[in-house]
N, C-alpha and C positions, 0 to 999 in steps of 0.2 A: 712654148717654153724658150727663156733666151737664155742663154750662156754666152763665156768671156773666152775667148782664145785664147793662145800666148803664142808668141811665134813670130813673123815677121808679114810685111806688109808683099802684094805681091809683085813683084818684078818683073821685069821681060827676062826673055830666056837664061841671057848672056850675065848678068849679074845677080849673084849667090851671096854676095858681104855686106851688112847691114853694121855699120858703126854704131856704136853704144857709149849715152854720153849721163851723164845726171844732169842733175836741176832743168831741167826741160819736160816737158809735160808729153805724156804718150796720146796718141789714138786708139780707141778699142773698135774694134768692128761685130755687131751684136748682131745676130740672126739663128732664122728656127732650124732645129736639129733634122728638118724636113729636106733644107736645102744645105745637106750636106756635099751637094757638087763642089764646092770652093774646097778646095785643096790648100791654102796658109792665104790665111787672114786676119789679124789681130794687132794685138797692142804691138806698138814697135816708137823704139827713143828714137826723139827727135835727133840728128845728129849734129855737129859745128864745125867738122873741118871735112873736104872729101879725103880720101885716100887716094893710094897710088893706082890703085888698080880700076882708076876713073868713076867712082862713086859721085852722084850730083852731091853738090856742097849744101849745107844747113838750112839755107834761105828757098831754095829750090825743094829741099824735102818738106821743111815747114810750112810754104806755102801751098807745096800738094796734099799736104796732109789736113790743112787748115780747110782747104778748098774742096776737100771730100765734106766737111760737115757742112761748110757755109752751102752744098748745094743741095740741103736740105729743105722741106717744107719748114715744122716745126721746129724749135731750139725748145731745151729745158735746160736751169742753172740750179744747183746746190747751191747756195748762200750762206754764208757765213754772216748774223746781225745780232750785236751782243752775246756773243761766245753763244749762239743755238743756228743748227743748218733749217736753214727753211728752202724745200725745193717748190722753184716758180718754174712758172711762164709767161709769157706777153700778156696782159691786164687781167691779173693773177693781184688779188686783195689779200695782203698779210698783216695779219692781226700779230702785233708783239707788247712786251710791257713799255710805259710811257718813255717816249724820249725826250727830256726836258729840253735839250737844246734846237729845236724845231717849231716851224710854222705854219701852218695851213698852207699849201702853196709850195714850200718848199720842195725842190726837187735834190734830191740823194742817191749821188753815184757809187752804186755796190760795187768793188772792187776785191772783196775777200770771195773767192769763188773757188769753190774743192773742186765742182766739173761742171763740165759744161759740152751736151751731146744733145744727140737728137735721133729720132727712134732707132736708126743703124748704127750711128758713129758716138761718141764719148770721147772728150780730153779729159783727162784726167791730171790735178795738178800735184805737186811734192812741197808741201800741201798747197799750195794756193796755186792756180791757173796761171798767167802774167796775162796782165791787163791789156797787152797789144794784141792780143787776140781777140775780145769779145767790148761788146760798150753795154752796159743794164743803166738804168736808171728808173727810180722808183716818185714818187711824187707822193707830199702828204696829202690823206684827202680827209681825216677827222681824228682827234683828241677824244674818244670817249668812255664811260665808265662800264666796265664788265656788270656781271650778274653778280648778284649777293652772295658769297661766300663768309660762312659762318664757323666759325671757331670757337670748339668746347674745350674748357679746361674745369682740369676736377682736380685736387688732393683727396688723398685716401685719408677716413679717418679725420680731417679738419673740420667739416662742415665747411666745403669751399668751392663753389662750382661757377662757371662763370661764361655765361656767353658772348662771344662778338663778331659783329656783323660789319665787314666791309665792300664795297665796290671798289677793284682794282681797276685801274687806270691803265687804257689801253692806246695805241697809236696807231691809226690804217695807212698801211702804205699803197698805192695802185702803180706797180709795175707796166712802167708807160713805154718801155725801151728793149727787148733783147735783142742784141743783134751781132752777129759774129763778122771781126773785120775784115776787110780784102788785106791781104800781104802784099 
């Protein structure tokens, strides 16, 4: 069973003050209820400026925090493609409705990203991730037509019934790319 902490990331002894910023994207730290040894571990904001009381500055906390997930085996991303989340993984085939403006070949960098974690850690965006953190990219690999889908229509009382039969038109992408970047 996982569950989400809340609380802060853990610290060496000497430092208790965790600045808190918006529009930055947090880390969750997910684990079983088994190994409840860890005493504060969880989502904690990214921060931007240190404080006086010698807090590491933004870049120094985002790269440690960035650098707990990248030393992951697996990554998985939420995607955002045509207002619907589709969650991938590296050569992960996603079937969506047709995209006219593409080509066989074509390669498509996903850049709408809600999160992006991996079996312990998760970033999680407000709403969208930033793009200096993570690189995806998907490749088309066929244009082709779904299964027959059939649509009844009736009026009550008219004598008016009427069947129709289409194949909607679908677009395969293959997820050629996930990779979270060095800071």
């Amino acid at each position: 069973m996982l569950r989400t902490l809340i609380g802060a990331v853990q610290r060496p002894s000497g430092t208790s003050h965790v600045p808190s910023v918006t529009n930055l994207p947090s880390i969750t730290r997910l684990f079983s209820t088994s190994a409840s040894a860890f005493q504060v571990s969880a989502t904690t904001p990214l921060s931007t400026a240190g404080s006086a009381s010698g807090s590491p500055s933004s870049a120094t906390d985002s790269s440690s925090l960035v650098s707990l997930l990248r030393d992951q085996n697996r990554f998985y991303a939420v995607a955002e493609i045509k207002n619907r989340p589709f969650l991938i993984t590296k050569n992960d085939i996603i079937v969506l409705d047709r995209l006219k403006d593409v080509e066989l070949g074509d390669i498509i960098e996903l850049n709408q990203i809600k999160e992006l974690g991996s079996k312990d850690y998760a970033i999680k965006g407000q709403p969208y991730v930033s793009p200096e953190y993570f690189s995806i990219k998907a490749t088309v690999i066929e244009h082709s037509k779904g299964k027959i889908v059939e649509t009844f229509k009736k009026k009550r009382r008219k004598h008016f019934q009427r069947r129709y039969h289409i194949k909607p038109m679908h677009t395969l992408l293959r997820v050629s790319e996930l990779e979270v970047k060095v800071q």
